[in-house]
C-alpha positions as CSV (number, residue, x, y, z in Angstrom):
1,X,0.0,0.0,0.0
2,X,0.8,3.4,-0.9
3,X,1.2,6.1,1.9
4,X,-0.3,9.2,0.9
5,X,1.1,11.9,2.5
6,X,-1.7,14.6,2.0
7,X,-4.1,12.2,4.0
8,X,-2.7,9.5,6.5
9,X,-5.3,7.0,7.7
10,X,-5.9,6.6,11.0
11,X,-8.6,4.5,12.8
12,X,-10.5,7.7,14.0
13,X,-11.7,8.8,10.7
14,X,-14.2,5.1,11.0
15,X,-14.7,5.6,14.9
16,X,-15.3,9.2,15.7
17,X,-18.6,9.4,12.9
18,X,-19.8,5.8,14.4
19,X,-19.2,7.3,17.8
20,X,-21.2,10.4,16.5
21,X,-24.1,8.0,15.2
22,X,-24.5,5.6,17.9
23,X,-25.0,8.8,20.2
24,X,-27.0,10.8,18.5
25,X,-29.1,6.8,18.8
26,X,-28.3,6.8,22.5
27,X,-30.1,10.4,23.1
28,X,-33.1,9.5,21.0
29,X,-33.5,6.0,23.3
30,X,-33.0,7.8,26.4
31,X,-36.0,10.1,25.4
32,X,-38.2,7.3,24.5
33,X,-36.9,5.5,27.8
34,X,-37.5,8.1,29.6
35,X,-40.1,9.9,28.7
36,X,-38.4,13.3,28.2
37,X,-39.1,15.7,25.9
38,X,-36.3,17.3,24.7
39,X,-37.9,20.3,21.9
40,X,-37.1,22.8,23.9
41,X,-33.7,22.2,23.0
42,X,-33.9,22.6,19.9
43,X,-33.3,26.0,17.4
44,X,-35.5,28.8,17.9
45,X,-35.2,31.9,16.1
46,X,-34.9,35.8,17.4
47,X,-33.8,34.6,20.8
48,X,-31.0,34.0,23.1
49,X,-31.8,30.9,24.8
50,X,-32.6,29.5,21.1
51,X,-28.6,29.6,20.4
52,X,-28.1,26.7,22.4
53,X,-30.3,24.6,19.8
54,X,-27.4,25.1,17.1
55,X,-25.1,22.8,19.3
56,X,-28.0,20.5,20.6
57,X,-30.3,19.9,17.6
58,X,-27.9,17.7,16.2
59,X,-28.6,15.1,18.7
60,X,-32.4,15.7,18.5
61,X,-35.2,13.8,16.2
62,X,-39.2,14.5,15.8
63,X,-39.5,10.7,15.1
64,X,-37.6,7.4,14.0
65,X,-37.9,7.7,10.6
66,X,-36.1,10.9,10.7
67,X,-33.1,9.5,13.1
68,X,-33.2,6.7,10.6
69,X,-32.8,8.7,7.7
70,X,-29.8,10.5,9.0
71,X,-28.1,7.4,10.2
72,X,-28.3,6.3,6.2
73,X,-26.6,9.6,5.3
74,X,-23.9,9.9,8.1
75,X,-23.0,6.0,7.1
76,X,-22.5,6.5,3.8
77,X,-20.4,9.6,4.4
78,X,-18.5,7.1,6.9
79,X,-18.4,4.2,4.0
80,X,-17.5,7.1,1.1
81,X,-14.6,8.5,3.1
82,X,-13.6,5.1,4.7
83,X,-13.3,3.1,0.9
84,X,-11.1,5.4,-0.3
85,X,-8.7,5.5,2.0
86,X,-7.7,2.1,0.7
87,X,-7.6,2.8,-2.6
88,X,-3.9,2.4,-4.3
């Protein structure tokens, strides 16, 4: 194998977006579990408490479809990024 110099591989380019999925999981399970509701968290426009959303939201979902959705989209960044890395 060929060692590119512009972009060394390293193990955390496949863990740290799993890690990122499997807690943005964890959060939605712990509101089901639970029984929190965690909206208020989330973006809200023309106010100061709402700027906490832009760091949170991430981690929130309305439902499972949509948590499922993104999960498809953050693992096929992770396979995209992951399979070339190997490439010779």
């Amino acid at each position: 194998m060929v060692k590119n110099s512009l972009f060394p591989f390293s193990y955390s380019v496949v863990v740290v977006p799993f890690l990122g999925v499997i807690s943005i999981w964890l959060v939605f399970f712990c509101e089901l579990f639970f029984k929190v509701n965690l909206n208020e968290y989330g973006i809200f426009p023309l106010s100061l408490k709402g700027l906490r959303g832009v760091f949170i939201s991430p981690f929130l979902h309305s439902s499972i479809g949509h948590l499922y959705h993104n999960t498809i989209q953050d693992r096929c960044k992770m396979r995209y990024f992951s399979s070339n890395l190997f490439l010779d």
